[in-house]
TIRO-2110 file (N, C-alpha, C; in Angstrom, 1 decimal):
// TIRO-2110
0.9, -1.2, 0.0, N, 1, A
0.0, 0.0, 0.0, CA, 1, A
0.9, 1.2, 0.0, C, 1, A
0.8, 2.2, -1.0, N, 2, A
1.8, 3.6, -0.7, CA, 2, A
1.0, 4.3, 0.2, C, 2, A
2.2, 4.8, 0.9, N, 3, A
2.5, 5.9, 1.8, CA, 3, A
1.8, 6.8, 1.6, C, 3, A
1.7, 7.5, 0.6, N, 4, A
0.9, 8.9, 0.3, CA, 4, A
-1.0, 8.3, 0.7, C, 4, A
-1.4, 7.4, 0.5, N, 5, A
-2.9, 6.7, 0.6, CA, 5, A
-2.6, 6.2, 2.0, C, 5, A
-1.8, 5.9, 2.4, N, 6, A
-2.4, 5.8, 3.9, CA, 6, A
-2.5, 7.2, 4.6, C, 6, A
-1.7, 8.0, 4.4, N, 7, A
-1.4, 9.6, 4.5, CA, 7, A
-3.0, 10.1, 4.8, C, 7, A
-3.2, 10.0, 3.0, N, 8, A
-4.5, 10.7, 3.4, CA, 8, A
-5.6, 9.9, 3.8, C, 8, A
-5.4, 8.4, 4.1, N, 9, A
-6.5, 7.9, 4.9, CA, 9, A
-6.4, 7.9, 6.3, C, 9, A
-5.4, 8.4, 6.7, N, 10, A
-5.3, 8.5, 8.1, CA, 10, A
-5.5, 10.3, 8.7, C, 10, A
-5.4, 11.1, 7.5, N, 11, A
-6.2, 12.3, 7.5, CA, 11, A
-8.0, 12.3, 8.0, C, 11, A
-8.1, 11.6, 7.1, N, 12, A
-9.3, 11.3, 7.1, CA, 12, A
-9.9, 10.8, 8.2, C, 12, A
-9.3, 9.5, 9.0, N, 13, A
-9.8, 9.2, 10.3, CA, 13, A
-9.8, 10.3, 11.3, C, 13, A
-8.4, 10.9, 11.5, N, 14, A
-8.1, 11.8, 12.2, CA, 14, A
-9.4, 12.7, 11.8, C, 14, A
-10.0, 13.3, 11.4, N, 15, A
-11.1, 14.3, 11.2, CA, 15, A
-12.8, 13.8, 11.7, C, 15, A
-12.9, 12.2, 11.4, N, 16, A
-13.8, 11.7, 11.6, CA, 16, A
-13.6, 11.3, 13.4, C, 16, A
-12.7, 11.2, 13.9, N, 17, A
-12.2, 11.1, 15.4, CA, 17, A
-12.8, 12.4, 16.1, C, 17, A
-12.1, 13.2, 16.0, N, 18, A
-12.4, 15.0, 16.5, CA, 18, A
-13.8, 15.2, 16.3, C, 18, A
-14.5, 14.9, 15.4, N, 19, A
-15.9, 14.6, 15.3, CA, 19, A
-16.8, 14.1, 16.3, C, 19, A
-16.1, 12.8, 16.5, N, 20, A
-16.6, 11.9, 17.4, CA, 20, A
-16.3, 12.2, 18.9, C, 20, A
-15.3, 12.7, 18.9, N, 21, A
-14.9, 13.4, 20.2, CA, 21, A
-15.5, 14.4, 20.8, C, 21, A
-15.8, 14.9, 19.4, N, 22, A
-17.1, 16.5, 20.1, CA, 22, A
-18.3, 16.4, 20.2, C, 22, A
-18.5, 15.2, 20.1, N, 23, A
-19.8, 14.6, 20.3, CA, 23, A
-20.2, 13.8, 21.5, C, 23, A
-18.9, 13.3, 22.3, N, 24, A
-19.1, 12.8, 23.8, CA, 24, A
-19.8, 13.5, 24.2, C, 24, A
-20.6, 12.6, 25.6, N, 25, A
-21.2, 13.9, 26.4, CA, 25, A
-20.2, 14.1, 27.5, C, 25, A
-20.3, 15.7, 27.6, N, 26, A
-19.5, 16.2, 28.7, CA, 26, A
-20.5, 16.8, 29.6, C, 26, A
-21.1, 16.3, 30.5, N, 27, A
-21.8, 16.7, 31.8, CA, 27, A
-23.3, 17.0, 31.4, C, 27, A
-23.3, 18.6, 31.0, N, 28, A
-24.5, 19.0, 30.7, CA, 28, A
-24.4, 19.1, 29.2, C, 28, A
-23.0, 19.0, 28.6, N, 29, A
-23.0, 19.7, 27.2, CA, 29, A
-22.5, 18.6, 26.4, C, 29, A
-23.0, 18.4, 25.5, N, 30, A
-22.7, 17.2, 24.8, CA, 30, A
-24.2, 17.2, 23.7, C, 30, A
-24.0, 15.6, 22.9, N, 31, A
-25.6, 15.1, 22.1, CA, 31, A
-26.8, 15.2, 23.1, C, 31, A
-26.7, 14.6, 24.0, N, 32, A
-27.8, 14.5, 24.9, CA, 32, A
-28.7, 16.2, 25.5, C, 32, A
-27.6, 16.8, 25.9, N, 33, A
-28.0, 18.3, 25.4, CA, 33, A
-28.7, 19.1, 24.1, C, 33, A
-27.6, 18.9, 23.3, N, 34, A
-28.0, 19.5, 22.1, CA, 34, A
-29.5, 19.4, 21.5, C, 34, A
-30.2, 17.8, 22.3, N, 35, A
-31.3, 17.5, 21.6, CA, 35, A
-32.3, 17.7, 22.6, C, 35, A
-32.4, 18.4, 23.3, N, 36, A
-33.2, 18.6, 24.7, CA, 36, A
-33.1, 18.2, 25.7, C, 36, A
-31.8, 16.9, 25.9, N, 37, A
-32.1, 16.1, 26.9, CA, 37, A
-31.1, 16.9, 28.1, C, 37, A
-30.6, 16.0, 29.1, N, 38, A
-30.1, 16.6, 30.1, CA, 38, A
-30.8, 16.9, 31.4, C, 38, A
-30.4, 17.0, 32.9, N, 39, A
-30.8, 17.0, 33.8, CA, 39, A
-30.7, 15.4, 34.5, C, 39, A
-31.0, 15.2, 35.3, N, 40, A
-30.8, 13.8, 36.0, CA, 40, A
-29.5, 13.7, 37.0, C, 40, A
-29.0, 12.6, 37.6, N, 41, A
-28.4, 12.2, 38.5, CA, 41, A
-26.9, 12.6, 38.1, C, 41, A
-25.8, 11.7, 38.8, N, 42, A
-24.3, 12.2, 38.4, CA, 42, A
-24.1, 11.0, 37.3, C, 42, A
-24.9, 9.9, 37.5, N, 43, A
-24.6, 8.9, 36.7, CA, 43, A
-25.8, 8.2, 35.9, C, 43, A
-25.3, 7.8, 34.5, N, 44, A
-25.8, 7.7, 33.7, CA, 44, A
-25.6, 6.0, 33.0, C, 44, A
-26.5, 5.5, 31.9, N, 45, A
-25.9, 4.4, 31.2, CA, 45, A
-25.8, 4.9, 30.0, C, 45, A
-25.0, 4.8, 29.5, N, 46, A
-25.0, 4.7, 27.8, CA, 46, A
-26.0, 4.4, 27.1, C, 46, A
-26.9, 4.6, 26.6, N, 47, A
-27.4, 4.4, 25.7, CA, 47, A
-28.3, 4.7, 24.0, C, 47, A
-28.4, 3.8, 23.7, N, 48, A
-28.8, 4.6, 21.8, CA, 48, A
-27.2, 4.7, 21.1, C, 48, A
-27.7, 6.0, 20.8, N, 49, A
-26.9, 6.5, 20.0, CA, 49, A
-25.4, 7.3, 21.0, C, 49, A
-25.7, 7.1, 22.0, N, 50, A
-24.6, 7.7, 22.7, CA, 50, A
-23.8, 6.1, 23.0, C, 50, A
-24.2, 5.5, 22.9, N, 51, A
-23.7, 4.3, 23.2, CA, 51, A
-22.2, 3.6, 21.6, C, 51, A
-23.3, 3.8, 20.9, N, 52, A
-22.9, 3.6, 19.5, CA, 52, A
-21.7, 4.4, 18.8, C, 52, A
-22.0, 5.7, 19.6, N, 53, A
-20.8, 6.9, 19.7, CA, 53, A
-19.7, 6.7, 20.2, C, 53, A
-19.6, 5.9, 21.1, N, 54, A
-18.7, 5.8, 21.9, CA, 54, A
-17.3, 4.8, 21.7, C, 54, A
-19.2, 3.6, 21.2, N, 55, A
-18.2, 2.4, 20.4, CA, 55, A
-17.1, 2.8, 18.7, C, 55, A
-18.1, 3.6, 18.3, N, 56, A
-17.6, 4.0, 16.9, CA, 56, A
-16.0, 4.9, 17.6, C, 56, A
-15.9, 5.7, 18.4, N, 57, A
-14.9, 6.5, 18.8, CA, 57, A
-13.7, 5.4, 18.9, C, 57, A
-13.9, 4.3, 19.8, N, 58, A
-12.6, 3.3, 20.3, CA, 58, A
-12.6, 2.9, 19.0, C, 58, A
-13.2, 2.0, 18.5, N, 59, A
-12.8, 1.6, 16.4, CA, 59, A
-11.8, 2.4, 16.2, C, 59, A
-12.7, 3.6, 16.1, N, 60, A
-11.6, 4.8, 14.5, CA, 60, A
-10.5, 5.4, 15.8, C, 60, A
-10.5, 5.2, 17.2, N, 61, A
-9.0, 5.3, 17.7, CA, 61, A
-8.1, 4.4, 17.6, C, 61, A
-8.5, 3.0, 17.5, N, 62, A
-7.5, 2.1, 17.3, CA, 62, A
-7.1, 1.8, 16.1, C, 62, A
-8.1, 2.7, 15.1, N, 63, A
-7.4, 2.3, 13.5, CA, 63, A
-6.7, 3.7, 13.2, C, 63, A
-6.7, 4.7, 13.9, N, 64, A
-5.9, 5.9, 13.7, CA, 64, A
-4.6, 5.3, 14.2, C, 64, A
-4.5, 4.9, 15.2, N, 65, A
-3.1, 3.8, 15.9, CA, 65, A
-2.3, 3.5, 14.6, C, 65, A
-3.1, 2.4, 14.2, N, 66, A
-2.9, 1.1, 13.5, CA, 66, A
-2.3, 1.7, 12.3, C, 66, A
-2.9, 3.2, 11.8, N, 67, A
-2.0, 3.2, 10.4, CA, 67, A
-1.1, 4.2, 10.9, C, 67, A
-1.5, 4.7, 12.3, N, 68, A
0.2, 5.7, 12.6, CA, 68, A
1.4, 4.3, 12.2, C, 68, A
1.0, 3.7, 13.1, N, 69, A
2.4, 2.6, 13.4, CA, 69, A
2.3, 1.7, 12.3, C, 69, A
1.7, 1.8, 10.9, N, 70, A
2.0, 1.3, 9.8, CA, 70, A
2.9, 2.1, 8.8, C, 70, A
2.3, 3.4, 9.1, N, 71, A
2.9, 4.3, 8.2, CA, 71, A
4.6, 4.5, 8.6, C, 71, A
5.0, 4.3, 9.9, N, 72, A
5.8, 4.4, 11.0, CA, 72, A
6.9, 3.3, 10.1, C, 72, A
6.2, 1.7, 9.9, N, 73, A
7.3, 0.9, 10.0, CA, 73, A
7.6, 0.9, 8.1, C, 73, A
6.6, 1.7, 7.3, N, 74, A
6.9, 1.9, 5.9, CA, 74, A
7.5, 2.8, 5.5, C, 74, A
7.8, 3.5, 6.4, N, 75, A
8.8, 4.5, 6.0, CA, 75, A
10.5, 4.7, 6.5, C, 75, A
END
């Protein structure tokens, strides 16, 4: 696989990550906010689409990894 195409596929994750990252919930501010929700206890479960969010984030951080330290041992 050249270097230059993992380059910009690892561009790519990296942008869809930061995405996903600004979309955690942080307390009051987060998806759960943005769509009306919010209020309640200190603790919460994951669920829906915050759940799915979360899982999608660990993925595309372990494949942002995976082609750092590919791109790493191809060059």
């Amino acid at each position: 696989m050249d270097i230059t195409l993992l380059s910009w596929f690892q561009i790519i994750i990296s942008v869809i990550l930061i995405g996903l990252v600004l979309l955690q919930n942080r307390g009051e501010d987060g998806l759960g906010s943005a769509f009306g929700g919010g209020g309640g206890g200190n603790f919460h479960a994951r669920r829906g689409l915050e759940s799915t969010i979360f899982t999608l984030t660990i993925v595309i951080g372990v494949l942002f990894f995976a082609t750092a330290i590919l791109i790493l041992l191809l060059s």
